[in-house]
Short mmCIF file of the C-alpha atoms (twelve columns), coordinates in Angstrom:
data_MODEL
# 
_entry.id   MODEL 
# 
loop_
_atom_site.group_PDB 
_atom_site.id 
_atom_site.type_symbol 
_atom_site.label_atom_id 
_atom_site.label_alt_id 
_atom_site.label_comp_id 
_atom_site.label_asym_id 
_atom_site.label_seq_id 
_atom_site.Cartn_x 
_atom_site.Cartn_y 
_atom_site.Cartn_z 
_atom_site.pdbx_PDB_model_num 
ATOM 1   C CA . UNK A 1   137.622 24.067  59.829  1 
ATOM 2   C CA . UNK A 2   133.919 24.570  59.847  1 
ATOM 3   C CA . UNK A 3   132.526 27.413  59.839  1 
ATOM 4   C CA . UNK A 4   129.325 27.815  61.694  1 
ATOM 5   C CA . UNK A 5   126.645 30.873  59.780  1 
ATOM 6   C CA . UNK A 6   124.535 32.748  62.451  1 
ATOM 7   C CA . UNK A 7   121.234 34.087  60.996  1 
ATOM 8   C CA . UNK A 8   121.174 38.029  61.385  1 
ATOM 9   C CA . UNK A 9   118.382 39.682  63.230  1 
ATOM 10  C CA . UNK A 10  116.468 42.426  62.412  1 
ATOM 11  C CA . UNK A 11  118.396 45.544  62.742  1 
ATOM 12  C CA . UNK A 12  115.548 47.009  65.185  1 
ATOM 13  C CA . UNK A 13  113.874 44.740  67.390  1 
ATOM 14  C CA . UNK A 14  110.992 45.569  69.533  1 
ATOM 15  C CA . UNK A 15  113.512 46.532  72.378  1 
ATOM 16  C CA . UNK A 16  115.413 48.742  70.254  1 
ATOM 17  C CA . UNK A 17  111.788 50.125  69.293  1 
ATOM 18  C CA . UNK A 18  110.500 50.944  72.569  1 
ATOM 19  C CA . UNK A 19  113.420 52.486  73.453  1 
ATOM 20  C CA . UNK A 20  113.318 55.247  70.274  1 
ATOM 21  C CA . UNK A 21  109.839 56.083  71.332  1 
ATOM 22  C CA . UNK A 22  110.754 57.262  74.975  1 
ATOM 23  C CA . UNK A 23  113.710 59.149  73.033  1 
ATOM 24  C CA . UNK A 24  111.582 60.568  70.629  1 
ATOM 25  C CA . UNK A 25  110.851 63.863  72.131  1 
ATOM 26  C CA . UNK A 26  114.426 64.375  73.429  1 
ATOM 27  C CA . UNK A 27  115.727 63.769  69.867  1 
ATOM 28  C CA . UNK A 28  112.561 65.674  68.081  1 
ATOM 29  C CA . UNK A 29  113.655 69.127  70.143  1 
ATOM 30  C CA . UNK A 30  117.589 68.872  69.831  1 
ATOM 31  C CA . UNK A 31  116.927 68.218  65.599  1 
ATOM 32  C CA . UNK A 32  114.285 71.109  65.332  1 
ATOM 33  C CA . UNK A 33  115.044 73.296  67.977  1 
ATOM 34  C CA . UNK A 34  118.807 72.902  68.299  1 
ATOM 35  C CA . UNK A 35  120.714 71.228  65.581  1 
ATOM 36  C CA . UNK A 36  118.165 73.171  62.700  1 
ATOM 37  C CA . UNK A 37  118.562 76.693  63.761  1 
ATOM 38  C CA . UNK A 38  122.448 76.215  64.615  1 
ATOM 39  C CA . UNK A 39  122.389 75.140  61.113  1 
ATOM 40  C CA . UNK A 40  120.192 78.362  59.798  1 
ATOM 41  C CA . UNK A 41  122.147 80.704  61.523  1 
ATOM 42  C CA . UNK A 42  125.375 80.194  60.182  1 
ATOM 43  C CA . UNK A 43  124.010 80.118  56.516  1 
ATOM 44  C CA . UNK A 44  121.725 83.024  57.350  1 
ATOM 45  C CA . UNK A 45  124.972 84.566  58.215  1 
ATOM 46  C CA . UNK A 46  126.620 84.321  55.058  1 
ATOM 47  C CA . UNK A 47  123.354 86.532  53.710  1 
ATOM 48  C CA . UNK A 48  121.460 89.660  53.607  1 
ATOM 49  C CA . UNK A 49  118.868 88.951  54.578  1 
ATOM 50  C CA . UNK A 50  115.861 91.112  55.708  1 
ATOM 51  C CA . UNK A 51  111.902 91.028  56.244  1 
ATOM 52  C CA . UNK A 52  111.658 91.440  52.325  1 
ATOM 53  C CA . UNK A 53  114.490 90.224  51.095  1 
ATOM 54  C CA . UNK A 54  117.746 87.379  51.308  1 
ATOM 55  C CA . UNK A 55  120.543 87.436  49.075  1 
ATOM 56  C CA . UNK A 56  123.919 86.244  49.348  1 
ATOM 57  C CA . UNK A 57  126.888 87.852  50.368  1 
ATOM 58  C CA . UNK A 58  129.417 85.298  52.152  1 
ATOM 59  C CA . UNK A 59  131.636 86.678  54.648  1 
ATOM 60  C CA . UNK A 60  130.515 90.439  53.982  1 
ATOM 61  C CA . UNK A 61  128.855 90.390  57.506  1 
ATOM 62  C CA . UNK A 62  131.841 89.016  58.942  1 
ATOM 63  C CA . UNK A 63  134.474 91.952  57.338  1 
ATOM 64  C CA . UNK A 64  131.498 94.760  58.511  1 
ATOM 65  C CA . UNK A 65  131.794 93.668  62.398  1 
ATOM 66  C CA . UNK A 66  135.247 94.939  62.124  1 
ATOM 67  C CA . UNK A 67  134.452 98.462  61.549  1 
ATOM 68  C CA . UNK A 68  131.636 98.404  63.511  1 
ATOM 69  C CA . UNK A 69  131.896 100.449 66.494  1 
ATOM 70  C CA . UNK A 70  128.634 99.355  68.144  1 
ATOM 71  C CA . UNK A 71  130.053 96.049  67.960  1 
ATOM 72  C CA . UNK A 72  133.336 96.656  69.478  1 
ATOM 73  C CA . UNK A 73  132.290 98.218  72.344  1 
ATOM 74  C CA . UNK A 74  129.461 95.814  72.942  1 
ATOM 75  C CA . UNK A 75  132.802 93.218  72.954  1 
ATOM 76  C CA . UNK A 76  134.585 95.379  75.405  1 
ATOM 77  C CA . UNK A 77  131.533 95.345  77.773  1 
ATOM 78  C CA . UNK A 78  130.850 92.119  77.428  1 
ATOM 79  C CA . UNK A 79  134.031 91.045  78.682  1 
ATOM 80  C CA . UNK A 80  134.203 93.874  81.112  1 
ATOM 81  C CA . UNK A 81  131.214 92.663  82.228  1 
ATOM 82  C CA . UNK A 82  132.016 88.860  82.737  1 
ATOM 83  C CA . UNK A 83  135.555 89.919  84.657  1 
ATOM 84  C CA . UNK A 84  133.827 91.454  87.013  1 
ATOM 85  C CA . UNK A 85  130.740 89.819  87.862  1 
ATOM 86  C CA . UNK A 86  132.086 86.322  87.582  1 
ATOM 87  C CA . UNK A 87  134.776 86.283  90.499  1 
ATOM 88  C CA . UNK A 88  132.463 88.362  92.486  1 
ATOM 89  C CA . UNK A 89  129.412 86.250  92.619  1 
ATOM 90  C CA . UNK A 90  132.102 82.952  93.008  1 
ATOM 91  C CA . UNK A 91  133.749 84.611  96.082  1 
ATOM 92  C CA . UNK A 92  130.346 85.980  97.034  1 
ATOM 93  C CA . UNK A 93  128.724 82.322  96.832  1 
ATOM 94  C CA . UNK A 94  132.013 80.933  98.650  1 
ATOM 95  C CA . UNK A 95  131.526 82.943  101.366 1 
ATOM 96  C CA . UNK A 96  127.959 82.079  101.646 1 
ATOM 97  C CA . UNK A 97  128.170 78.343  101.519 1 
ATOM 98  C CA . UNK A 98  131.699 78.134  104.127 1 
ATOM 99  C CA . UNK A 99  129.150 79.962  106.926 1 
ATOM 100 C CA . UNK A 100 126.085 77.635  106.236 1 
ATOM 101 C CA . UNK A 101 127.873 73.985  105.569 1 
ATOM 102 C CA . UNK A 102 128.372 73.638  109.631 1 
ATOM 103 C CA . UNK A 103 124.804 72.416  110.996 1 
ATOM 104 C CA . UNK A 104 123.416 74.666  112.846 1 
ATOM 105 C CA . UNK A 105 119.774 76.067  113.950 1 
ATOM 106 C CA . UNK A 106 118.048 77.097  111.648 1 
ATOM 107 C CA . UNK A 107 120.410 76.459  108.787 1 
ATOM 108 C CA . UNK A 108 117.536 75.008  106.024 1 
ATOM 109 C CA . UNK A 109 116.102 77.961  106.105 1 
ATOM 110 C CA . UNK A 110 118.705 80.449  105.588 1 
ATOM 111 C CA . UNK A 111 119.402 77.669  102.760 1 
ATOM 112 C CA . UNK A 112 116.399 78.225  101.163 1 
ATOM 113 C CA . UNK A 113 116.108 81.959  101.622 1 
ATOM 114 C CA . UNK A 114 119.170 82.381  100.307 1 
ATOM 115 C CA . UNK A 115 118.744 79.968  96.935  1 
ATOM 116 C CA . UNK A 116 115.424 82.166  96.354  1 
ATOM 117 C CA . UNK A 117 117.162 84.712  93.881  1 
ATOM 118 C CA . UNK A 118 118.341 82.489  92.405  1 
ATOM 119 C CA . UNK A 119 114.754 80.434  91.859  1 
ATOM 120 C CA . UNK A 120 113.255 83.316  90.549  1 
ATOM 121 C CA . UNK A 121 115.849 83.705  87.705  1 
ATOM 122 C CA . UNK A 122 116.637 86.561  85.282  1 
ATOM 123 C CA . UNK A 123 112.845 87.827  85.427  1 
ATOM 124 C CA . UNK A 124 111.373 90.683  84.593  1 
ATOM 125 C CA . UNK A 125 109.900 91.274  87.773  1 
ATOM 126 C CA . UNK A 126 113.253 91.132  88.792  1 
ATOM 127 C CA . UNK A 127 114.139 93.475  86.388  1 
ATOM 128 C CA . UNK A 128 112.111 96.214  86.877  1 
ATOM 129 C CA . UNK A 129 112.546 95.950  90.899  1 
ATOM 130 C CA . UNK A 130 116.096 96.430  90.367  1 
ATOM 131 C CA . UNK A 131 115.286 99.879  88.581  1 
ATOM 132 C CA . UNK A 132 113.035 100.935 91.313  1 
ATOM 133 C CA . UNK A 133 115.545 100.362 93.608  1 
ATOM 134 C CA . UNK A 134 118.007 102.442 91.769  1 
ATOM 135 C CA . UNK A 135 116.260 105.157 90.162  1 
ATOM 136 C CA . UNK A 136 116.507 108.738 91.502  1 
ATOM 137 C CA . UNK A 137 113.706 108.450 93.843  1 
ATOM 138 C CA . UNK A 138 114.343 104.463 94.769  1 
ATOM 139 C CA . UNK A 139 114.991 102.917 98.052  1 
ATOM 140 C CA . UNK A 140 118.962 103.145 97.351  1 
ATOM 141 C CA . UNK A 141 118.591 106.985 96.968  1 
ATOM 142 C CA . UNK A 142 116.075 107.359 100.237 1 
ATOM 143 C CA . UNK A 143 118.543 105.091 102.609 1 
ATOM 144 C CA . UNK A 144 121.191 107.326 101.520 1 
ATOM 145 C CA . UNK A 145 119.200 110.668 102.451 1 
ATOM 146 C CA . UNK A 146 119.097 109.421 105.732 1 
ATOM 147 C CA . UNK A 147 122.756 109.571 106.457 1 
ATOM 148 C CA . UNK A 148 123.039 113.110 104.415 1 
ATOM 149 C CA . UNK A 149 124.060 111.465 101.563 1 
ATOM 150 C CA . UNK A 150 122.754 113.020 97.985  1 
ATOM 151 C CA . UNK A 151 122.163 110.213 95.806  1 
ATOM 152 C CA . UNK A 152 121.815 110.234 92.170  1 
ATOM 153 C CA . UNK A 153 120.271 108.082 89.074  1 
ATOM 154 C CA . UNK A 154 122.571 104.754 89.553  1 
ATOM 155 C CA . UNK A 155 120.802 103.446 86.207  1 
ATOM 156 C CA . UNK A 156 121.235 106.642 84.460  1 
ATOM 157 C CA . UNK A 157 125.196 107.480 85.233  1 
ATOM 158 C CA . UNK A 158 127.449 105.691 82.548  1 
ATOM 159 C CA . UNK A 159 130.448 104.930 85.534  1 
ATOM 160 C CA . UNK A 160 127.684 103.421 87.481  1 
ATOM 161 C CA . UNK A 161 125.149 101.635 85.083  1 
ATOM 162 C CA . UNK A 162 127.403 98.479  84.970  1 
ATOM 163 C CA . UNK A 163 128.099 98.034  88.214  1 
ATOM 164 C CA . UNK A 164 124.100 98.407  88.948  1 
ATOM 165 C CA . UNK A 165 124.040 94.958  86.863  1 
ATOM 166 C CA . UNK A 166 126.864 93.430  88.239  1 
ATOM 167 C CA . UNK A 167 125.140 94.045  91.380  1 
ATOM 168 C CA . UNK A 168 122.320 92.047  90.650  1 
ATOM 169 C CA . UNK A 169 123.707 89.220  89.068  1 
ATOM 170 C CA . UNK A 170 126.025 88.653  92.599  1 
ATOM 171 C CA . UNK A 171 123.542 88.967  94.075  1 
ATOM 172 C CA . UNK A 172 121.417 85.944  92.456  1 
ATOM 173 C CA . UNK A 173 124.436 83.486  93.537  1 
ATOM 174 C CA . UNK A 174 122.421 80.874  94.958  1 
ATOM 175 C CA . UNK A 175 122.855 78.082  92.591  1 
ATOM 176 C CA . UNK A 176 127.174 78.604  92.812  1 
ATOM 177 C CA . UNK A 177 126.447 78.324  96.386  1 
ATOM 178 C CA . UNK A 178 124.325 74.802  96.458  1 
ATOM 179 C CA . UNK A 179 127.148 73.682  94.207  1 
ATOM 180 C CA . UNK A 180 129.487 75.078  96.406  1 
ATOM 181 C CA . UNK A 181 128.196 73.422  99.737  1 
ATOM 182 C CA . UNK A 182 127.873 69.679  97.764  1 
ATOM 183 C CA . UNK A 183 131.366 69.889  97.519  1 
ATOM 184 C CA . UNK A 184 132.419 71.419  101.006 1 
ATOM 185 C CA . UNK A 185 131.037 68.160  101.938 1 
ATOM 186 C CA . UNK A 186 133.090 65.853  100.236 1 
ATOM 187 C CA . UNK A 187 135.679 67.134  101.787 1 
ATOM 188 C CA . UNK A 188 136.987 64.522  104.258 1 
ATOM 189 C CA . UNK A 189 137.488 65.699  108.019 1 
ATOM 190 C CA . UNK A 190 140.441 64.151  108.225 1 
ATOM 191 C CA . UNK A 191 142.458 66.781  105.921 1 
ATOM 192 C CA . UNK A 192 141.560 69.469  108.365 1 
ATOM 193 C CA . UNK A 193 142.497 66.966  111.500 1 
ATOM 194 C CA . UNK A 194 145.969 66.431  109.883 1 
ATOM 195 C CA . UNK A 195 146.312 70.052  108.886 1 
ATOM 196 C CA . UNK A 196 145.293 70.610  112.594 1 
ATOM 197 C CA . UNK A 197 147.854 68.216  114.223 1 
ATOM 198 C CA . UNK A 198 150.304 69.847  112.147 1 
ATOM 199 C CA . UNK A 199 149.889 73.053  113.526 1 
ATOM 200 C CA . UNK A 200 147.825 75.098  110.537 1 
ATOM 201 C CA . UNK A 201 145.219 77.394  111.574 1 
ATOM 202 C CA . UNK A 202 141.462 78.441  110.243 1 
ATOM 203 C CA . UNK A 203 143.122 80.250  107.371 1 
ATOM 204 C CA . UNK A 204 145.470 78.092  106.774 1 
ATOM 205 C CA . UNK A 205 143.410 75.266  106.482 1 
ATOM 206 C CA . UNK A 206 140.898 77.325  103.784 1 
ATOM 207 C CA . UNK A 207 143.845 77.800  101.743 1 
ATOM 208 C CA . UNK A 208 145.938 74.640  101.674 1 
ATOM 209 C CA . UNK A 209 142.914 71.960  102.005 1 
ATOM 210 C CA . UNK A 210 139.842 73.320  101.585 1 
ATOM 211 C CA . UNK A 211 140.342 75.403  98.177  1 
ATOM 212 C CA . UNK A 212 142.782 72.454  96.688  1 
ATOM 213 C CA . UNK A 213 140.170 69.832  97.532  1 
ATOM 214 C CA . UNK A 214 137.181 71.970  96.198  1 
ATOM 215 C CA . UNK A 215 139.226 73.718  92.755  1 
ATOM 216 C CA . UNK A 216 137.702 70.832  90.454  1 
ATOM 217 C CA . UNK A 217 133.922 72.383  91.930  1 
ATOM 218 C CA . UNK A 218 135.337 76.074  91.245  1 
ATOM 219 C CA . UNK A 219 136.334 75.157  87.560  1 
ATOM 220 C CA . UNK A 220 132.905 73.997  86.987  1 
ATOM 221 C CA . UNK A 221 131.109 77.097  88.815  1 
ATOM 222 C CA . UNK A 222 133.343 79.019  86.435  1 
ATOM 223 C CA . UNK A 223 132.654 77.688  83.340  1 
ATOM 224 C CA . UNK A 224 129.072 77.924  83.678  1 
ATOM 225 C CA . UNK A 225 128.847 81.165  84.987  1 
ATOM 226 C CA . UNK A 226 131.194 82.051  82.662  1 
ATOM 227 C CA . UNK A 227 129.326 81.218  79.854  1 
ATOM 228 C CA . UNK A 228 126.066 82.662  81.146  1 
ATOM 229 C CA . UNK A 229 127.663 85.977  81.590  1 
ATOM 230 C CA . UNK A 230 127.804 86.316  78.195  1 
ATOM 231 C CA . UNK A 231 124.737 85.465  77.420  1 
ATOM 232 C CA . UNK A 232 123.555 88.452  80.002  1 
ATOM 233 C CA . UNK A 233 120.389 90.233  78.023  1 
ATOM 234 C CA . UNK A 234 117.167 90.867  80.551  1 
ATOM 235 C CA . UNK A 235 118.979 92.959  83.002  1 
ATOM 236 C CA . UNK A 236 120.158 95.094  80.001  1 
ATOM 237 C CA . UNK A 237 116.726 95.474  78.268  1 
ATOM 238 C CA . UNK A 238 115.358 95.976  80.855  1 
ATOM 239 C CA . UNK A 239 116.634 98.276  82.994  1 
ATOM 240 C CA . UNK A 240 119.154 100.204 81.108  1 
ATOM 241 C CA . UNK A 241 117.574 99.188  76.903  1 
ATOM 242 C CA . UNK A 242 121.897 99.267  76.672  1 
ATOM 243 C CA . UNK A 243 122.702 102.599 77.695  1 
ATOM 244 C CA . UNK A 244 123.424 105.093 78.753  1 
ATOM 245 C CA . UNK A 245 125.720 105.848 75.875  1 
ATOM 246 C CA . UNK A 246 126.355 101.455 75.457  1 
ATOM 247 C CA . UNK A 247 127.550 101.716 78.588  1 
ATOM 248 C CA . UNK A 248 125.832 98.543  79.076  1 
ATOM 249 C CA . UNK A 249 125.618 97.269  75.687  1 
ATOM 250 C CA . UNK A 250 126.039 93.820  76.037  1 
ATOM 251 C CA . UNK A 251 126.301 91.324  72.741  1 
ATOM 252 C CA . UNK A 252 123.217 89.619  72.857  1 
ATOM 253 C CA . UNK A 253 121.691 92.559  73.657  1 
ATOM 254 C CA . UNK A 254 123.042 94.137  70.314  1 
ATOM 255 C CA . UNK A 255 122.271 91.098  68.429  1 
ATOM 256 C CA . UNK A 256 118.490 91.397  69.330  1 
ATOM 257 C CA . UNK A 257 118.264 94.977  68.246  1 
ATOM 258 C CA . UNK A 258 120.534 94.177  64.624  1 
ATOM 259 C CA . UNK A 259 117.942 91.043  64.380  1 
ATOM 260 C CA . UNK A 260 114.557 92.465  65.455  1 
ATOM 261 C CA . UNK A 261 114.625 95.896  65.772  1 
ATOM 262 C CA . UNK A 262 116.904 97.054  62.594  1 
ATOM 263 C CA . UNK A 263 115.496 93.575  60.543  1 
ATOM 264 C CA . UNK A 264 118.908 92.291  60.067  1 
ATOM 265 C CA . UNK A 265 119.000 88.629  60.579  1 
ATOM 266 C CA . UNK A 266 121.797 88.077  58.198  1 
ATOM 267 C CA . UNK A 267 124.374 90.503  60.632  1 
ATOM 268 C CA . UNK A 268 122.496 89.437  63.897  1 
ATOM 269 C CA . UNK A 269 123.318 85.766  62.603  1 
ATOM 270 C CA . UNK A 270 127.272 86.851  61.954  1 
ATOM 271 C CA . UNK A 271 127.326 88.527  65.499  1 
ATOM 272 C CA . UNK A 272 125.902 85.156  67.243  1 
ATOM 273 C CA . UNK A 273 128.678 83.192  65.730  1 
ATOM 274 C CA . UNK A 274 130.947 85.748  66.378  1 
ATOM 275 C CA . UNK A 275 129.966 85.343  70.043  1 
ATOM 276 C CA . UNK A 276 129.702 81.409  70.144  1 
ATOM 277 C CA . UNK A 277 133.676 81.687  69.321  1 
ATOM 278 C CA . UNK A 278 133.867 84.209  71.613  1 
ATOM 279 C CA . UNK A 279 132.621 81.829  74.335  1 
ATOM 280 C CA . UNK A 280 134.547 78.689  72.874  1 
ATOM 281 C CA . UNK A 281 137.964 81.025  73.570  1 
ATOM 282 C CA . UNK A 282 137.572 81.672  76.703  1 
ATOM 283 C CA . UNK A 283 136.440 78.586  77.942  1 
ATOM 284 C CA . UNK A 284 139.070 76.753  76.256  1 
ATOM 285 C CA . UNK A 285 141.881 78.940  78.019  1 
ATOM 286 C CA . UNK A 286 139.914 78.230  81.293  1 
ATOM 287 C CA . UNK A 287 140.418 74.296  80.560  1 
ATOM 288 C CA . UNK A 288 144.038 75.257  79.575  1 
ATOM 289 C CA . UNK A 289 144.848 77.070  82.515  1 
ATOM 290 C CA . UNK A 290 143.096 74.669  84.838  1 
ATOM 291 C CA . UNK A 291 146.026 72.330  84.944  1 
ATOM 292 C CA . UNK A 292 147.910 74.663  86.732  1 
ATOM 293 C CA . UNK A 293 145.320 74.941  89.818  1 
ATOM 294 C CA . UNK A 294 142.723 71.906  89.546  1 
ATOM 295 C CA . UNK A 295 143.887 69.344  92.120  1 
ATOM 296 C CA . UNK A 296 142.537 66.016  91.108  1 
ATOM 297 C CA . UNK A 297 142.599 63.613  93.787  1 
ATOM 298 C CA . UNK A 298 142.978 60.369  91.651  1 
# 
């Protein structure tokens, strides 16, 4: 049997060449300004670590988060926060995006207007309109006085500071909604024909066709908003700097005052991590739970 030798090329050939360049930058930021400081963190969390000095401790940081106070009820907001905010700006963005997937006159533009808080982000013009609004003397207060109505400091009332947030976060639910309406029209028109022929009505139809057909879309609005929840922080420092009385103290919002305002990057590091599993937890028992309510077509 003969055996026939091929010659080897090189291992990078100019193909191979050209194509590293154009992924250059893409691979430059996710090694220095991903994969590095994930790195840094986590062994800045295992030390003390200050402005003038670093020394190391190994899971000290970790064993002080559980008789931390500050950090407990940061958790407990947190989450607090996410459970309420999450299936409001969902149902909220729903809603929206059921009324304006029909074409009708006009529709682009009540689109549009509608994405807009969401364009503008987590800003801190955003921000600070949201505590004019509900400050003593904002526009909340003065629509109020018209009906008779004594209105108070929203931002300053520990039962309503939350709420003020949750407020605004629903209310920036554009980007759930342009998700939501890509899917509402994948949705073939002959389910609701069928479900028609067979005698189901407007309601009917939402809940037998359109929310089984459009669950995979609602896992993935979850997820992300999910996750993003978390990471809440301008609203906070902004409008409420976390209180009153860490009423609205949310984790990231702790970990930037342990990092940069107390100088301990060591403990900030240890609550980050602590958060990242945080995250991983709860998104994992969203994936586990999703095989009870995701229909898949295929």
């Amino acid at each position: 049997m003969k055996i026939i030798s091929r010659k080897k090329g090189p291992l990078i050939n100019r193909d191979h060449l050209t194509a590293y360049l154009f992924l250059a930058p893409w691979l430059i930021g996710i090694l220095f300004f991903t994969l590095w400081p994930f790195i840094t963190s986590f062994i800045m969390s295992l030390q003390e670590t200050n402005l003038f000095s670093t020394k190391f401790v190994g899971l000290d940081n970790y064993r002080a988060l559980l008789s931390d106070r500050r950090f407990i009820k940061s958790l407990k907001v947190t989450i607090k926060f996410v459970v309420i905010s999450v299936p409001l700006k969902l149902s909220f963005a729903l809603f929206i995006a059921m009324l304006l997937k029909d074409k009708i006159k006009g529709v682009n533009f009540f689109r549009s207007a509608l994405y807009l808080p969401s364009l503008i982000g987590t800003s801190v013009a955003v921000a600070a309109m949201w505590t004019q609004l509900f400050g003593p003397s904002g526009l909340i207060n003065d629509i109020l006085g018209i009906f008779g109505i004594q209105g108070k400091s929203w931002i300053a009332n520990p039962k309503t500071a939350l709420y003020v947030l949750v407020i605004l976060v629903v209310w920036q639910f554009g980007s759930s909604m342009v998700i939501f309406l890509s899917g509402l029209k994948n949705i073939p028109v002959s389910l609701y024909e069928a479900a028609e022929i067979d005698g189901a009505n407007k309601i009917q139809s939402f809940f037998y066709v359109t929310l089984p057909m459009l669950s995979p879309i609602i896992l993935f609005n979850l997820i992300l908003q999910t996750i993003g929840s978390f990471q809440t922080f301008t609203q906070a420092y902004i409008i409420t700097k976390g209180g009153p009385i860490n009423e609205t103290l949310f984790m990231v919002l702790y970990i930037y005052n342990k990092a940069f305002t107390a100088s301990e990057m060591g403990y900030a590091s240890a609550l980050s991590w602590v958060l990242l599993f945080v995250i991983l937890i709860v998104t994992g028992l969203i994936y586990w739970t999703s095989k009870y309510w995701v229909y898949y077509e295929s």
